[in-house]
MARBA-3410 file (N, C-alpha, C, O; in Angstrom, 1 decimal):
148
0.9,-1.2,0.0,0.0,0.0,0.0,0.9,1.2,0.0,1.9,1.4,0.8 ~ 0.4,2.1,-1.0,1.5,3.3,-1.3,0.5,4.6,-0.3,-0.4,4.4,0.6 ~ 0.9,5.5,-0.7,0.4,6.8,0.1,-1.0,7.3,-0.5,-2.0,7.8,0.1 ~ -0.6,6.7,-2.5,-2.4,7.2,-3.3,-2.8,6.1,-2.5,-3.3,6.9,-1.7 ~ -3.0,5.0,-2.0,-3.8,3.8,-1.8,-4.0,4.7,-0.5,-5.2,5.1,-0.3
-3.4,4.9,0.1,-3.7,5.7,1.9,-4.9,7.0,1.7,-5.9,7.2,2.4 ~ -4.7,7.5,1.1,-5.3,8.7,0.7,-6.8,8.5,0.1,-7.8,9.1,0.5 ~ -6.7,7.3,-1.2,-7.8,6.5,-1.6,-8.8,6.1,-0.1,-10.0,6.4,0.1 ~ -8.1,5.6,0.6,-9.2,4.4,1.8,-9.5,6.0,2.8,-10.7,6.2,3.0 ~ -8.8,6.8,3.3,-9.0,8.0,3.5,-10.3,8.6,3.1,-11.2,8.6,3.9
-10.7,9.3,1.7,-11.2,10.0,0.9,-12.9,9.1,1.1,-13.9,9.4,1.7 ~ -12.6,7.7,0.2,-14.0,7.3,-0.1,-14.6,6.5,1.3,-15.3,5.5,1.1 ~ -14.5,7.0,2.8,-14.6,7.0,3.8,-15.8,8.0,4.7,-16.5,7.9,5.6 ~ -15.3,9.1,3.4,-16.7,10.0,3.8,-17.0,11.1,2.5,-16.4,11.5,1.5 ~ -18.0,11.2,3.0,-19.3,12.2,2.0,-18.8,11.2,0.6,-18.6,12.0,-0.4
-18.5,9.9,0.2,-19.0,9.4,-1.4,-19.5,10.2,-2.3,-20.4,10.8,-1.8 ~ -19.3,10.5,-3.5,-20.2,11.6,-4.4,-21.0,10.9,-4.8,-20.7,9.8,-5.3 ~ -22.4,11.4,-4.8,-23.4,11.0,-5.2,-23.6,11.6,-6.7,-24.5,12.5,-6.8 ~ -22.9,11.3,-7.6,-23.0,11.1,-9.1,-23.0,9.7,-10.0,-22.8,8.5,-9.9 ~ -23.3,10.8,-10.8,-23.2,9.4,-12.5,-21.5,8.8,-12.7,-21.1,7.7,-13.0
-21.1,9.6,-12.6,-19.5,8.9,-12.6,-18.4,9.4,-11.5,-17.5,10.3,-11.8 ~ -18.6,8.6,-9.9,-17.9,9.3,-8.4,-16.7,9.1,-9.2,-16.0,10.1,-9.4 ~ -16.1,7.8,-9.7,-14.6,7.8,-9.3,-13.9,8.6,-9.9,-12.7,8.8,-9.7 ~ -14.6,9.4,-10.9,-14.0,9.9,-12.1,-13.6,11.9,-10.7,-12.7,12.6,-10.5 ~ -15.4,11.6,-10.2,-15.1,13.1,-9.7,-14.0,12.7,-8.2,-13.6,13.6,-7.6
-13.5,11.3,-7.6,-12.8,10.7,-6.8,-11.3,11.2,-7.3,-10.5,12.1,-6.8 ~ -11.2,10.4,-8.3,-10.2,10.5,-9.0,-9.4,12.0,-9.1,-8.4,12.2,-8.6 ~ -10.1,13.0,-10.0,-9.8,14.3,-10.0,-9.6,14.9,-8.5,-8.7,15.8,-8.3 ~ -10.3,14.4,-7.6,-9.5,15.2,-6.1,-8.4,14.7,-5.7,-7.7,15.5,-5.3 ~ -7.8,13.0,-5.6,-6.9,12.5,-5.8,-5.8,12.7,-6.7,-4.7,12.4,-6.2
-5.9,13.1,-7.8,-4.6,13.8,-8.9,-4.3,12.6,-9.6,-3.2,12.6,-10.3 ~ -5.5,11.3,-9.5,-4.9,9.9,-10.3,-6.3,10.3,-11.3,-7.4,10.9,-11.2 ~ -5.5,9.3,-12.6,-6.9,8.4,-13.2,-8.4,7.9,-12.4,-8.5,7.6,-11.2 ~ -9.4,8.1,-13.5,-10.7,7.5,-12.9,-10.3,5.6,-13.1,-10.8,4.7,-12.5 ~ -9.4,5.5,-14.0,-9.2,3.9,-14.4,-8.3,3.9,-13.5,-8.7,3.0,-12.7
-7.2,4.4,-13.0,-6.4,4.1,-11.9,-7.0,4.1,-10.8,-6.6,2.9,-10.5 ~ -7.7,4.6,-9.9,-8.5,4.8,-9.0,-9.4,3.4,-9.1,-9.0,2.5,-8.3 ~ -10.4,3.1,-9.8,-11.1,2.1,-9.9,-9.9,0.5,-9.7,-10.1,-0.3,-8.8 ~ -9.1,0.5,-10.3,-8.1,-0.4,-10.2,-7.7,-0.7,-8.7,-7.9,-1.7,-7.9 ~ -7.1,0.4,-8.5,-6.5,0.3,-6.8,-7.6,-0.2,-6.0,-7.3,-1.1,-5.3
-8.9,0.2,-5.9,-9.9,0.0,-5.1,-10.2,-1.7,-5.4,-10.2,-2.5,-4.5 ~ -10.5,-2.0,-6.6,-10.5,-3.3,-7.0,-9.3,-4.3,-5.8,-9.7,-4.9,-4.8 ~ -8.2,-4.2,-6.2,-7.0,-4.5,-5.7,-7.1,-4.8,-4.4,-7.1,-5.9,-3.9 ~ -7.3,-3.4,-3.8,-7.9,-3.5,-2.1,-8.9,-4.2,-1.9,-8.9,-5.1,-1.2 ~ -9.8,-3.9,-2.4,-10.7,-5.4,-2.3,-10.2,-6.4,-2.2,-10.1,-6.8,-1.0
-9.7,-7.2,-3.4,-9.3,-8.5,-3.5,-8.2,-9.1,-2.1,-8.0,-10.3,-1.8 ~ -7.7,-8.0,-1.7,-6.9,-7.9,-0.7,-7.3,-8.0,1.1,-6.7,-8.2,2.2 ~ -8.4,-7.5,0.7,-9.2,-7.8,1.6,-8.9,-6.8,2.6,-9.0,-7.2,3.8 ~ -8.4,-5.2,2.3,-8.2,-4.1,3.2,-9.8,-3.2,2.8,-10.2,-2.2,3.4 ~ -10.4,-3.6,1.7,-11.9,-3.2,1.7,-12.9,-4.1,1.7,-12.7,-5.1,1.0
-13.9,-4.1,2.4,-15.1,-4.7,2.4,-16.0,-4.4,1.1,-16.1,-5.1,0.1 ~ -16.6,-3.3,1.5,-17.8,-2.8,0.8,-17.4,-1.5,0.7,-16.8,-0.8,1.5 ~ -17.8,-1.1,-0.6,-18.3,0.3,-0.7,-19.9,0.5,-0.5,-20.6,-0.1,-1.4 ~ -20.5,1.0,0.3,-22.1,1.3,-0.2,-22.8,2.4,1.1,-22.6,2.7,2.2 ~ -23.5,2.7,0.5,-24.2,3.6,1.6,-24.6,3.1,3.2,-24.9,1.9,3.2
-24.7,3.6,4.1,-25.6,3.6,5.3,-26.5,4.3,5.5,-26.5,5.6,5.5 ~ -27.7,3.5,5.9,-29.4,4.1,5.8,-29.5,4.4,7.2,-28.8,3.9,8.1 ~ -30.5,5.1,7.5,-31.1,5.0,8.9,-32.3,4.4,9.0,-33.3,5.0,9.3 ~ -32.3,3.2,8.7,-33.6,2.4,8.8,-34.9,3.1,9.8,-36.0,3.1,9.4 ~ -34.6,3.3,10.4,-35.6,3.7,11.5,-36.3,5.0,10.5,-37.3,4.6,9.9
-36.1,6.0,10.3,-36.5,6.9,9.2,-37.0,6.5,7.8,-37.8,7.2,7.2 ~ -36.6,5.6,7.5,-37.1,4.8,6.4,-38.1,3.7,6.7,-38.4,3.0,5.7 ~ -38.9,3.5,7.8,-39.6,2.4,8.2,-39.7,1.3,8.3,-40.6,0.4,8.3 ~ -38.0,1.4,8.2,-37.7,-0.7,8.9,-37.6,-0.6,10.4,-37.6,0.3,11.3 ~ -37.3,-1.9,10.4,-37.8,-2.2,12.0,-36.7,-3.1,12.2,-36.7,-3.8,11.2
-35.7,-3.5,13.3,-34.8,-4.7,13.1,-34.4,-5.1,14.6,-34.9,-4.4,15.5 ~ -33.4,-6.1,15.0,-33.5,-6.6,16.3,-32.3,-7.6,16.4,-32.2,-8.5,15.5 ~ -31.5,-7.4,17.4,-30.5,-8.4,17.7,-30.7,-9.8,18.2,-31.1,-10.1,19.3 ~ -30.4,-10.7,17.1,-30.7,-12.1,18.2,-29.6,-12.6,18.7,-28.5,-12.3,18.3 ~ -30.1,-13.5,19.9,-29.3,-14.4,20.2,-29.6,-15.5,19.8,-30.8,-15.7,19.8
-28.7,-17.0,19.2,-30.0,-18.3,19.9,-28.6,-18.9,20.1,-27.5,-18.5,19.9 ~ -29.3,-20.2,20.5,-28.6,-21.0,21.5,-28.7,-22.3,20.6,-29.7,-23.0,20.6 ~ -27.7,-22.6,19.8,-27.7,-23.4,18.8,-26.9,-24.7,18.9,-25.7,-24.7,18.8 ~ -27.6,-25.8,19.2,-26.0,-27.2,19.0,-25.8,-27.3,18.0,-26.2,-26.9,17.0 ~ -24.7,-28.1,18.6,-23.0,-27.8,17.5,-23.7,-28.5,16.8,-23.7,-27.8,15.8
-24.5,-29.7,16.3,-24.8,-30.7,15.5,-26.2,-29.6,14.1,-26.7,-30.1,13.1 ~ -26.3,-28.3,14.5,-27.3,-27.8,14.2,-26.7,-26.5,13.4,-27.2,-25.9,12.4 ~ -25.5,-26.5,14.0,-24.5,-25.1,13.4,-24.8,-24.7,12.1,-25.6,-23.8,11.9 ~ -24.1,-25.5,11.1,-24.2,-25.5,9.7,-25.5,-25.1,9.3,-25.4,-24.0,8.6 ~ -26.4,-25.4,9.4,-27.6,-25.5,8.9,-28.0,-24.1,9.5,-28.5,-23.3,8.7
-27.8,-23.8,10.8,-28.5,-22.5,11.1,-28.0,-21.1,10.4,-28.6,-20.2,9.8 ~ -26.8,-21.4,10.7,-25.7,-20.3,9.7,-26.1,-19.9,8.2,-26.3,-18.8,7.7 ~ -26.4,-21.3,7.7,-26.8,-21.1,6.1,-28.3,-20.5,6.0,-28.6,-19.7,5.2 ~ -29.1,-20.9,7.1,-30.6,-20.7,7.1,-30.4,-18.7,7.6,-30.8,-17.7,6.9 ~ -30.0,-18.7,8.5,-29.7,-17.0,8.3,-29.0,-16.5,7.5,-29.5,-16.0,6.5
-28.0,-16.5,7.6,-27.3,-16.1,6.4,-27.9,-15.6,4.6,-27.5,-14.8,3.8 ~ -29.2,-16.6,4.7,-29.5,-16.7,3.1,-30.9,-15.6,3.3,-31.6,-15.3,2.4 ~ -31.0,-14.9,4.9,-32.1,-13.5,4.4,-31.6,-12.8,4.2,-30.5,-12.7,4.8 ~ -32.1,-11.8,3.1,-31.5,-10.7,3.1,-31.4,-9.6,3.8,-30.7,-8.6,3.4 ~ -32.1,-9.5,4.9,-32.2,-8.6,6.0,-30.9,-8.8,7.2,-30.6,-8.1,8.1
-30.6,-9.7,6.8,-29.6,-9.9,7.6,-28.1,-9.6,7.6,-27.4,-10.1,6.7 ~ -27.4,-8.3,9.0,-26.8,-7.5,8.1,-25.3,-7.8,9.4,-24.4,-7.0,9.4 ~ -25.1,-8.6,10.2,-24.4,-9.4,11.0,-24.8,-10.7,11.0,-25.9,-11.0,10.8 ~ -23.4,-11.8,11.4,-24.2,-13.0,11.7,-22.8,-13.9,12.1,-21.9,-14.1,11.3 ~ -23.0,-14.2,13.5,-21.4,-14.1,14.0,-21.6,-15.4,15.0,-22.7,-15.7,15.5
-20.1,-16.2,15.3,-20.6,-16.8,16.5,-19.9,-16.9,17.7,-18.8,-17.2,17.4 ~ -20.1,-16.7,18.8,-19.6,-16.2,20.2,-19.9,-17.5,20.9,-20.8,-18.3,20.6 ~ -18.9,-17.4,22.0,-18.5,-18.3,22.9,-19.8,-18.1,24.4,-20.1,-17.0,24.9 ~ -20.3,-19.4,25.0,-20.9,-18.9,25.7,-22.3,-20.0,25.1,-22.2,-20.7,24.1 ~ -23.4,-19.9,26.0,-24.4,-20.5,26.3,-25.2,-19.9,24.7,-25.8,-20.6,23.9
-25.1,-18.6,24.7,-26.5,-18.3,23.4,-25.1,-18.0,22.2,-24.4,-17.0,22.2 ~ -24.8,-19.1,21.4,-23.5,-18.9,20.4,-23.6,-18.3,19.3,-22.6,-17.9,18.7 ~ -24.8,-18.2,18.8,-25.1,-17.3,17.6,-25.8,-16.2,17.5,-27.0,-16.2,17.5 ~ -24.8,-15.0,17.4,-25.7,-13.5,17.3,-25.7,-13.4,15.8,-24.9,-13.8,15.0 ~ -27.1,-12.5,15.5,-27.3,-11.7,14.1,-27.9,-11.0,14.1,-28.6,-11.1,15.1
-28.1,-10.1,13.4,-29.2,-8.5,13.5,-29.8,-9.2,12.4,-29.4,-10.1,11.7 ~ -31.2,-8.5,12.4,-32.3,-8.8,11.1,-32.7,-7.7,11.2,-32.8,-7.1,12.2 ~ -33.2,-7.1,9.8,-34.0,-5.7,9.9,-34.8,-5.9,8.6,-34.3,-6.6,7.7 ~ -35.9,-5.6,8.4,-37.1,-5.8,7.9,-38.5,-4.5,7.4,-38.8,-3.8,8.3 ~ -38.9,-4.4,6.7,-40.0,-3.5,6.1,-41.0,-3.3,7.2,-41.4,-2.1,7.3
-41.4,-4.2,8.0,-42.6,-4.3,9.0,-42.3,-5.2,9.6,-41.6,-6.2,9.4 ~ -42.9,-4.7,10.5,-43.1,-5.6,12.2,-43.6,-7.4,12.1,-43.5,-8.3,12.9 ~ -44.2,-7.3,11.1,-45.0,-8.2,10.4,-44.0,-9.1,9.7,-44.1,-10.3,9.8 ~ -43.4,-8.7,9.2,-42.0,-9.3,8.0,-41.2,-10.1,8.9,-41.0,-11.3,8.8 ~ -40.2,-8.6,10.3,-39.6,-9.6,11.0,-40.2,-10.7,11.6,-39.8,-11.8,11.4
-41.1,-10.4,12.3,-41.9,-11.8,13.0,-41.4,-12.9,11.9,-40.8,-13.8,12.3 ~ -41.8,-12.9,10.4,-42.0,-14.0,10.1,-40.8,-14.5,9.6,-40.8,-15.7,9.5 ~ -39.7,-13.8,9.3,-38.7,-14.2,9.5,-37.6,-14.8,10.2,-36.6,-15.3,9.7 ~ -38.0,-14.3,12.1,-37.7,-15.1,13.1,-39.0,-16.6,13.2,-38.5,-17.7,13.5 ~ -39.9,-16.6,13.0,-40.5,-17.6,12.7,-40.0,-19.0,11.8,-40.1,-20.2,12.1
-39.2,-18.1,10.4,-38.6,-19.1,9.1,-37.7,-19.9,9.9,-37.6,-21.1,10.1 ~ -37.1,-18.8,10.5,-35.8,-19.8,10.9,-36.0,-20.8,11.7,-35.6,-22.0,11.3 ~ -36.8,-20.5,13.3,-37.1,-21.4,14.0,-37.6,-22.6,13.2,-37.0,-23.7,13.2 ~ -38.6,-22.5,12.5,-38.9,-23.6,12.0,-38.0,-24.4,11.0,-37.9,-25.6,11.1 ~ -37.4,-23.7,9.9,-36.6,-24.2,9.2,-35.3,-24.7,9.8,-34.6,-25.2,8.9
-34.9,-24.8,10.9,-33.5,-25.4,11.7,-34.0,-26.0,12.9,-33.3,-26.9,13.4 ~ -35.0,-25.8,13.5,-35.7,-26.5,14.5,-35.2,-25.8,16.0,-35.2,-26.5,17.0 ~ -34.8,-24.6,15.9,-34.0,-23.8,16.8,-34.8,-22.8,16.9,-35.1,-21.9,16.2 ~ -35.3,-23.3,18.4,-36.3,-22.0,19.4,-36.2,-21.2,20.3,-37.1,-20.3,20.6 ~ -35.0,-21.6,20.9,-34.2,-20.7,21.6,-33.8,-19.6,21.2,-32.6,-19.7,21.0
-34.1,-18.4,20.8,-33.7,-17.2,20.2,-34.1,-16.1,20.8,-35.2,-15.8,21.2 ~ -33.1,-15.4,20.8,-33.5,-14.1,22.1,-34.1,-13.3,21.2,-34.4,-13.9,20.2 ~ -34.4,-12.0,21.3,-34.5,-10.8,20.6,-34.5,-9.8,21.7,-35.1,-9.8,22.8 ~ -33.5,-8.7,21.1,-33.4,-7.8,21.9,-33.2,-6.6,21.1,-32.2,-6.2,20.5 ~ -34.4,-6.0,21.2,-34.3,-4.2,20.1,-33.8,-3.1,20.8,-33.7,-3.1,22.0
-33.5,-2.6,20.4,-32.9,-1.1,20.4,-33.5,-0.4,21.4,-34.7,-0.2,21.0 ~ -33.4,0.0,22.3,-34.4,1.1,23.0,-33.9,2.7,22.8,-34.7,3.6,22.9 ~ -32.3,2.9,22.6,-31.8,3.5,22.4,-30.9,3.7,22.2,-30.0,3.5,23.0 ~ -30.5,4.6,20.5,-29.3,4.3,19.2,-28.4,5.7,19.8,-28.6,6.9,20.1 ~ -27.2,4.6,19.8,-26.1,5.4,19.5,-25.1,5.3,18.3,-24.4,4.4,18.2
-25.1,6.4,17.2,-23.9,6.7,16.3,-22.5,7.2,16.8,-22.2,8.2,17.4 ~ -21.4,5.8,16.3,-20.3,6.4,16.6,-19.6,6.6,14.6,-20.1,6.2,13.6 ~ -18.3,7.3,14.7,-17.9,7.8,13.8,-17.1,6.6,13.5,-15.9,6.9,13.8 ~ -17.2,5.4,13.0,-16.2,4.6,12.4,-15.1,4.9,11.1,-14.8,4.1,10.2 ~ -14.8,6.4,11.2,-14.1,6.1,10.3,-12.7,6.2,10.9,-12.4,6.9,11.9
-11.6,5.3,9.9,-10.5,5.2,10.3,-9.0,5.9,9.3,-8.7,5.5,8.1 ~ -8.5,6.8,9.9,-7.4,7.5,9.3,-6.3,6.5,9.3,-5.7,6.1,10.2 ~ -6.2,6.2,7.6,-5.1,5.6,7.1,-4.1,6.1,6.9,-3.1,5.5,6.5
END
C-alpha cells in the first residue's frame, strides 16, 4: 500500500459523491486516473483491506424495524443455522460467540409483520427456538471512520 492507496481508503470514507460517474469526480481530487482509481480500489478489495463500498441508511426513518438475536444453537445444528440465516437478506451481521447463546445476528425488515415472520422461518426451518430478541431502545452513532 503506497500513500495514493492511503489517501484512496481516507477519501472514499466519507461524504462518497453521489453522481453518475464518483470515481472519475474521486479520482480528479486525488490527482490519479478515474481507471487508476477504480483499479487500486479493486485491488484493495481483493486484498481484503476493503469490504464494501455502499451507503448507510437510517432504517428507522425509512420504516424498517430490526433486532438483535441471540439463539442457542448445537453444534450438531451449526451448519444449517448459519446457512438458514445467512440466506435473508435482512440480515446485516451473523457471528458466533463463545458462551451458552453462540449465535448472534441483527435482522432488519419493512414491517413488524416481516420480521416476525422471518424469526418464525428460521425457527422452523432449523428447529431452533431458543432465540433471544433484543431491540434497540436507544441508538447510539459512533464515527467509524479510520485515518489511514
Amino acid at each position: 500500500m503506497d500513500d495514493i492507496d492511503r489517501k484512496i481508503l481516507n477519501r472514499i470514507q466519507r461524504e462518497f459523491p453521489i453522481a453518475e460517474e464518483p470515481f472519475r469526480i474521486l479520482g480528479e481530487e486525488l490527482g490519479i486516473g478515474e481507471d487508476d482509481l477504480i483499479g487500486r480500489i479493486r485491488r484493495m478489495k481483493e486484498e481484503g483491506l476493503i469490504r464494501r463500498i455502499g451507503a448507510v441508511f437510517e432504517g428507522r426513518k425509512l420504516g424498517f424495524v430490526s433486532t438483535l438475536c441471540a439463539a442457542r444453537v448445537p453444534e450438531e445444528s451449526l451448519q444449517r443455522f448459519v446457512e438458514t440465516v445467512n440466506a435473508l437478506p435482512g440480515v446485516t451481521h451473523n457471528y458466533r460467540r463463545s458462551g451458552e447463546y453462540n449465535i448472534w445476528f441483527t435482522l432488519i425488515a419493512h414491517s413488524e409483520e416481516r420480521l416476525r415472520s422471518e424469526i418464525d422461518a428460521i425457527k422452523t426451518g432449523t428447529g431452533v427456538e431458543d432465540i433471544l430478541e433484543m431491540r434497540a431502545v436507544r441508538t447510539f452513532k459512533i464515527d467509524a471512520r479510520f485515518e489511514v
